[in-house]
C-alpha positions as CSV (number, residue, x, y, z in Angstrom):
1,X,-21.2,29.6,9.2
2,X,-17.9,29.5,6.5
3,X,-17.5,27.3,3.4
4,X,-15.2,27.6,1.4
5,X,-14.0,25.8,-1.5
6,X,-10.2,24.5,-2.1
7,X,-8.0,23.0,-4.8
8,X,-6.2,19.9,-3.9
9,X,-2.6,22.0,-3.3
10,X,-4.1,24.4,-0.8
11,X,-5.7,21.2,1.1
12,X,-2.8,19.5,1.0
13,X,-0.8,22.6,2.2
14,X,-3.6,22.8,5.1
15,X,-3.5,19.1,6.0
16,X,-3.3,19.4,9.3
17,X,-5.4,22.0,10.0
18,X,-8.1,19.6,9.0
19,X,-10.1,17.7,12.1
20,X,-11.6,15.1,9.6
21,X,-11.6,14.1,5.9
22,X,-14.8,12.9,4.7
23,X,-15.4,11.0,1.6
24,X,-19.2,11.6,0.4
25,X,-18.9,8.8,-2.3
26,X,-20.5,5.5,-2.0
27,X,-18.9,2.7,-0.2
28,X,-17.4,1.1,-3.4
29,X,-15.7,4.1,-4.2
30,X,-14.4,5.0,-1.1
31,X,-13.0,1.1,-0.6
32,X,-11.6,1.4,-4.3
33,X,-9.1,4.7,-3.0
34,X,-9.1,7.2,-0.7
35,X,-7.3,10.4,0.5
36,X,-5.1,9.3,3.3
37,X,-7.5,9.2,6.6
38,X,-10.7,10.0,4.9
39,X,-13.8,8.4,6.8
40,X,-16.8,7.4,4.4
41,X,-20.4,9.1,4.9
42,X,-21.8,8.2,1.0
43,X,-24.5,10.5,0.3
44,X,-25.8,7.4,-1.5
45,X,-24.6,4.3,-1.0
46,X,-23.8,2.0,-4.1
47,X,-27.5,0.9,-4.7
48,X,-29.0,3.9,-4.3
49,X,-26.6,5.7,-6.7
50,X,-27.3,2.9,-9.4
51,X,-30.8,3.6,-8.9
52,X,-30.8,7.6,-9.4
53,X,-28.6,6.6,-12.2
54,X,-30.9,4.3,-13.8
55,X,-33.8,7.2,-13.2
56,X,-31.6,9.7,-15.2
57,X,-31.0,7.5,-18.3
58,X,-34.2,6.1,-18.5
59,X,-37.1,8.7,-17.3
60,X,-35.2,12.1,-17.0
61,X,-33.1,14.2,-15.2
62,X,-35.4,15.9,-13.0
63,X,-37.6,12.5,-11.6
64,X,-33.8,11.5,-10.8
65,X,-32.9,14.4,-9.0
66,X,-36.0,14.6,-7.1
67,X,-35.4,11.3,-6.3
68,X,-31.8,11.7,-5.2
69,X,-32.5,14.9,-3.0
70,X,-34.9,12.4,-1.0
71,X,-32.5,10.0,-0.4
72,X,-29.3,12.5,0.1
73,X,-31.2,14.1,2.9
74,X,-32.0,10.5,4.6
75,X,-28.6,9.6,4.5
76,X,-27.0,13.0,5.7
77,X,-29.9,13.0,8.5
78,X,-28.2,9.5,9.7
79,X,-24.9,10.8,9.7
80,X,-25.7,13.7,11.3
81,X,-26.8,11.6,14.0
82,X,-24.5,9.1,14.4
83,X,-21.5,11.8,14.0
84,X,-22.8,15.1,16.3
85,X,-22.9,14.1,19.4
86,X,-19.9,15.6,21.1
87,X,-18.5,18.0,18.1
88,X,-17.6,21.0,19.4
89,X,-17.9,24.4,17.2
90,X,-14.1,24.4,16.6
91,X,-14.5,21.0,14.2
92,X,-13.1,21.7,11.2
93,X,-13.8,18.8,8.4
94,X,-13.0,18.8,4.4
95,X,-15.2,17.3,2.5
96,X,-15.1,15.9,-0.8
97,X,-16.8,13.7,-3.3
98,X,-15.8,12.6,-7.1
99,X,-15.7,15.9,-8.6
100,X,-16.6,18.2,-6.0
101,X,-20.1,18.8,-6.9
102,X,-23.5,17.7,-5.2
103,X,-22.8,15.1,-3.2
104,X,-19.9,16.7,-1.1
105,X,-22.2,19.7,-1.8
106,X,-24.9,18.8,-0.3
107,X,-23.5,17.5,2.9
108,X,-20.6,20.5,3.5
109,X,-23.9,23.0,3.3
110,X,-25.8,21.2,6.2
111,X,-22.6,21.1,8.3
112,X,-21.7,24.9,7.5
113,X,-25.6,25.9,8.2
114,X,-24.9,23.9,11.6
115,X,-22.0,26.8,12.2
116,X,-18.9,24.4,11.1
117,X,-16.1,25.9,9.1
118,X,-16.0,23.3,5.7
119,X,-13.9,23.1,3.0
120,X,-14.6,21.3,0.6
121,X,-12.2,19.7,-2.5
122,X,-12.7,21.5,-5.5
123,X,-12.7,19.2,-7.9
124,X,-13.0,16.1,-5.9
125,X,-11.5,13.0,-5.7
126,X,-10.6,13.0,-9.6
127,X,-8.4,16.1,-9.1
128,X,-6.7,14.5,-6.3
129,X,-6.1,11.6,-8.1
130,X,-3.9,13.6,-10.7
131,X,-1.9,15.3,-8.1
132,X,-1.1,11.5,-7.1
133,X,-0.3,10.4,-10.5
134,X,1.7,13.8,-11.2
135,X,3.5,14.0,-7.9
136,X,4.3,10.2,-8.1
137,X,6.7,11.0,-11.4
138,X,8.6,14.0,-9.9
139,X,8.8,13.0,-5.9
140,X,11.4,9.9,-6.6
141,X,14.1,12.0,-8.3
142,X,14.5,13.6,-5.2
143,X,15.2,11.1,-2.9
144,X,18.7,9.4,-1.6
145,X,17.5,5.7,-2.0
146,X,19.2,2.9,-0.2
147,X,18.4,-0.5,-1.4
148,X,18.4,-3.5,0.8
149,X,19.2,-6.5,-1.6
150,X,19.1,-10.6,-0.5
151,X,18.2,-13.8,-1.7
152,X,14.8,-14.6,-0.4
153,X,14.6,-15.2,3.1
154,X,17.7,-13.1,4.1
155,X,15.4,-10.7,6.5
156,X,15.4,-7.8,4.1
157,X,11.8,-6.9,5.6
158,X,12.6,-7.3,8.9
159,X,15.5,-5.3,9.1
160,X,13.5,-2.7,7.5
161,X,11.5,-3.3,10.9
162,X,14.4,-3.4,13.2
163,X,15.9,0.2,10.7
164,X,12.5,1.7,11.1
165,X,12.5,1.0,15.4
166,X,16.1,2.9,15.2
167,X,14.7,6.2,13.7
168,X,15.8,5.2,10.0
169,X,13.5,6.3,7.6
170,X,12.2,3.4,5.3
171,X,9.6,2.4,2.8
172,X,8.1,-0.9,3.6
173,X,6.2,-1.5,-0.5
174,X,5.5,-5.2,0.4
175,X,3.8,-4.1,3.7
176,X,1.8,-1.3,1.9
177,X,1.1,-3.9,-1.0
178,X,0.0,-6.2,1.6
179,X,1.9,-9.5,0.3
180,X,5.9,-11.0,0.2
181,X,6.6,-10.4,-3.3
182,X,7.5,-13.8,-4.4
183,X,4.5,-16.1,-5.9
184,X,4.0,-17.9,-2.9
185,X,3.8,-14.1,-0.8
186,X,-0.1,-13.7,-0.8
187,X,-1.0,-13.1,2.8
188,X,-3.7,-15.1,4.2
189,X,-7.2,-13.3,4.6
190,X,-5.5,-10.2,3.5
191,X,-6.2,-8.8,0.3
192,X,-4.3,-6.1,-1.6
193,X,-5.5,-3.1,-2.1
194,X,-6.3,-1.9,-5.6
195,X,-3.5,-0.3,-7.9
196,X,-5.3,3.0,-6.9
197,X,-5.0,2.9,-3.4
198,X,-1.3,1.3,-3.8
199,X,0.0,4.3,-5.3
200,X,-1.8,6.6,-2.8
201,X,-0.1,4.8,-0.1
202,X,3.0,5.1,-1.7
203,X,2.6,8.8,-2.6
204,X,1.7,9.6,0.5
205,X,4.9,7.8,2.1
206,X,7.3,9.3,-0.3
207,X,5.5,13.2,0.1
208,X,6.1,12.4,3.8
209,X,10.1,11.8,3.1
210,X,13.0,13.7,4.3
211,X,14.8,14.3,1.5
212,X,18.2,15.2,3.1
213,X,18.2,11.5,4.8
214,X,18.7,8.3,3.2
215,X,15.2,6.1,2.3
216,X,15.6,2.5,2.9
217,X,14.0,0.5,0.9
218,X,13.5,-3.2,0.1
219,X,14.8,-4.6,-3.6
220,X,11.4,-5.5,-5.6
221,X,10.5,-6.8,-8.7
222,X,8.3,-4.8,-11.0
223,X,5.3,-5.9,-9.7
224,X,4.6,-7.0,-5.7
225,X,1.8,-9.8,-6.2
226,X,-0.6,-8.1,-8.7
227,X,0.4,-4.2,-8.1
228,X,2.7,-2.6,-10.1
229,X,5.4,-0.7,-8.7
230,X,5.0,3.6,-9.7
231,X,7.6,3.4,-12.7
232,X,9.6,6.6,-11.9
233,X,10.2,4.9,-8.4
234,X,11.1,2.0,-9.9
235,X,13.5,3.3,-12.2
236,X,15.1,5.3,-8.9
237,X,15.3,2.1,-7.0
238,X,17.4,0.8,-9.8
239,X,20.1,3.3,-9.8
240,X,20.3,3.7,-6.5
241,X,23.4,2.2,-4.2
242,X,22.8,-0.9,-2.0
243,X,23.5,-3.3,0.5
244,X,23.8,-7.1,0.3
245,X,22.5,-8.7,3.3
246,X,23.8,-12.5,3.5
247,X,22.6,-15.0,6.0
248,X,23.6,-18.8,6.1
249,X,21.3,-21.2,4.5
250,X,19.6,-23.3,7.1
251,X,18.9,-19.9,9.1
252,X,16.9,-18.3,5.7
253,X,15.3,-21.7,6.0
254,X,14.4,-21.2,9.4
255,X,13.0,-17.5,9.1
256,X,10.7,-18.6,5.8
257,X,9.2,-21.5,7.9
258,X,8.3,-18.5,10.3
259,X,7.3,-16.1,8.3
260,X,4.8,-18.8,6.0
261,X,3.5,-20.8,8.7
262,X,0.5,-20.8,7.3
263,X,2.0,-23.0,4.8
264,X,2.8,-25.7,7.5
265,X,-0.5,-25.4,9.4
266,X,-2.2,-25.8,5.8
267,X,0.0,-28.2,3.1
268,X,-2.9,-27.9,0.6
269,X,-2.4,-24.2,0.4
270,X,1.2,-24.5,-0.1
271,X,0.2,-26.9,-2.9
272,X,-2.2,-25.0,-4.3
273,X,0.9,-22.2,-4.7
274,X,3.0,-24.4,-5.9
275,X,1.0,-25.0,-9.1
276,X,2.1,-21.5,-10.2
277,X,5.4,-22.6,-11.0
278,X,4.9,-25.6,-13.2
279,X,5.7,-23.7,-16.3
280,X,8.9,-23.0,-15.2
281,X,10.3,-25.5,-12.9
282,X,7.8,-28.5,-15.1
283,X,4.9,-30.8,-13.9
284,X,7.2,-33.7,-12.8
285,X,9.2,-31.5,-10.3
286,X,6.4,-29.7,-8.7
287,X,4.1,-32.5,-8.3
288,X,7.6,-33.9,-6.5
289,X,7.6,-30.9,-4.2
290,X,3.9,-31.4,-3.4
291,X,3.9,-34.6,-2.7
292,X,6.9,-34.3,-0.2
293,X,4.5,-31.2,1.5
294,X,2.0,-33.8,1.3
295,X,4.0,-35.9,3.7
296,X,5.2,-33.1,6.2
297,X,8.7,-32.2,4.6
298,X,7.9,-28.6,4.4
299,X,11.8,-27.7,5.3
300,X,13.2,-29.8,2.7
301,X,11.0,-28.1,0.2
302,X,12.0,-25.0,1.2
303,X,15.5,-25.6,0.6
304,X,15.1,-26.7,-2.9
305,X,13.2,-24.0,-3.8
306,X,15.9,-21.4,-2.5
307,X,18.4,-23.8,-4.2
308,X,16.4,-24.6,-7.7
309,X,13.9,-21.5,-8.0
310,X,14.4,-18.6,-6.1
311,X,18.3,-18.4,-5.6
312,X,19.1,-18.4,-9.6
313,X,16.4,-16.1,-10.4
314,X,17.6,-13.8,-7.8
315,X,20.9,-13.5,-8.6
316,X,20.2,-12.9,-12.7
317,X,17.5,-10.3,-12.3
318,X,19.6,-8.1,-9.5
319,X,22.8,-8.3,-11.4
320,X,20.2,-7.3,-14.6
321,X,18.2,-4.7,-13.0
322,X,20.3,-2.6,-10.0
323,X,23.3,-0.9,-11.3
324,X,24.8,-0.7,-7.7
325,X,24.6,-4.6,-6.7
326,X,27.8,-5.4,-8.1
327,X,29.6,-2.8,-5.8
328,X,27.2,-3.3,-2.8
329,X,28.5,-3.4,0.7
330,X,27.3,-6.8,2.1
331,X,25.5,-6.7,5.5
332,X,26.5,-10.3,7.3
333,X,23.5,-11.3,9.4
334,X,23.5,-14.9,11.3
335,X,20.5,-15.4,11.3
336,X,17.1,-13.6,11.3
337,X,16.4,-13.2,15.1
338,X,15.6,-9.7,17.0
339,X,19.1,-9.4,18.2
340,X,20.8,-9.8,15.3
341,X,18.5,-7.9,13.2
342,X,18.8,-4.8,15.6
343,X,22.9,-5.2,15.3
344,X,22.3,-5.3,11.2
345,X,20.0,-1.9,12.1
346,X,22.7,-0.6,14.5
347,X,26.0,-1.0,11.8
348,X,24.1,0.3,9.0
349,X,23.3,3.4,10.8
350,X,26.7,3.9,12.1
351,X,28.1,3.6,7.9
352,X,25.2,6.0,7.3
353,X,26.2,8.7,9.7
């Protein structure tokens, strides 16, 4: 049997030497923000823990403790039997909980009396969480940003795609945020992930970094949907050199109608969207644009938002916010199809090298 205990820089020095990360925190915690991979067995799910919790306010201590040791064991009895069969002796898990105490506890002694070498987090989740928050200040200074700049619906995100299928490296935020960016860029059915788990993501990407190649990476407002972009990032991004993709009009068009088709298979959620911009476009010209949904002129509405909305604000905030748009080399693309996003991959990795 071996347990030992860990801070968060040996773990993370060890990563791979770990099998399986196990978060010993309730459900809501775990779904709140994670260390990258973990899986959840809660030594008390939410309930539970609100109950013990209740018990030690109200009555004492101890009844909640006795209490909680009863329904600890219950719960590590079913993981244990859901999670056994097949482990060999050589299974090697960390395990961790909010501040490394009795929950993870608990559960890292049963496995280690079982003959399993643990570790488990010393100080849990909440000393992980300021390694995040530390690292995610100093890892961004170190990096040789590239920014991909274009008016919405120029294929920045796909040619991050088509870069990333070349061996490029690249940090997708919107696809880590889980939305476009824009007001209309919620996905459907998808949520985003809390701010917490956002910048874990992101952490995790820019640890993960080469420094000594270039980082592509998408222009972005401040905020993507309701997460805020890490500022020290941010301020990187800005001060970083990029490219101008430019595609022709009708073909930006084209690839928005693709990549929102749930707007044309639902007009009432397009108009529902819509409604966001009343303040600044005014009630007479978005109840104009619904209307026209209404009646199945998606494409048309399309185009006057790039024209009236989307193309002005562009161009003000990049010329406000990236010190390197003005002198950007501009990336030609004809449209937004595989082809010519792989050429668009292909010529920026031939300026690169």
């Amino acid at each position: 049997m071996a347990l030992h205990r860990v801070d968060v820089a040996t773990a993370l020095a060890g990563w791979g030497g770990f099998d399986t990360v196990i978060d010993a925190r309730s459900p809501s915690e775990h779904a709140l923000d994670h260390l990258p991979g973990a899986v959840n067995w809660p030594s008390l799910d939410d309930d539970e823990r609100r109950l013990v919790g209740t018990e030690y306010a109200q009555i004492s201590a101890f009844e909640a403790r006795k209490r909680g040791a009863v329904l600890v064991a219950r719960n590590i009895a079913r993981h244990l039997e859901r999670e056994m069969p097949g482990r060999l002796r050589q299974w090697r898990p960390l395990v961790y909980c909010w501040r490394g105490g009795q929950r993870s506890g608990a559960l890292a002694l049963v496995l280690s009396q079982i003959g399993f070498e643990v570790s488990v987090l010393e100080g849990g989740y909440r000393a992980f969480r300021r390694q995040v928050l530390a690292e995610l200040e100093t890892l961004p200074a170190g990096l040789q940003l590239q920014m991909l700049c274009g008016r919405t619906g120029s294929g920045k995100s796909r040619l991050l795609g088509a870069m990333a299928g070349t061996g490029a490296q690249v940090l997708d935020l919107e696809d880590l945020a889980a939305h476009r960016g824009s007001v209309l860029g919620a996905l459907p059915g998808q949520p985003q992930p809390s701010q917490k788990a956002f910048e874990t993501a992101v952490w995790w990407a820019l640890r993960g970094a080469d420094t000594s190649r270039s980082l592509w990476v998408e222009s972005e407002s401040r905020t993507i949907g309701r997460l805020r972009v890490p500022e020290a990032l941010l301020t990187r991004m800005r001060s970083a050199d990029c490219v101008r993709l430019e595609m022709p009009q009708a073909a930006r068009v084209e690839l928005l109608m693709e990549d929102y088709g749930h707007f044309v298979l639902d007009p009432s959620l397009l108009c529902e969207r819509l409604q966001a911009l009343r303040e600044l476009r005014g009630a007479a010209v978005v109840e104009g644009w619904q209307a026209r949904v209404r009646s199945g002129a998606v494409a048309e509405v399309v185009r006057e938002l790039l024209e009236q909305h989307y193309d002005p604000i562009y161009e003000r905030s990049m010329a406000r916010n990236f010190a390197g748009f003005g002198q950007a080399r501009v990336l030609e693309l004809a449209d937004g199809s595989p082809g010519e996003l792989a050429r668009g991959a292909r010529s920026l990795g031939q300026a690169e090298s």
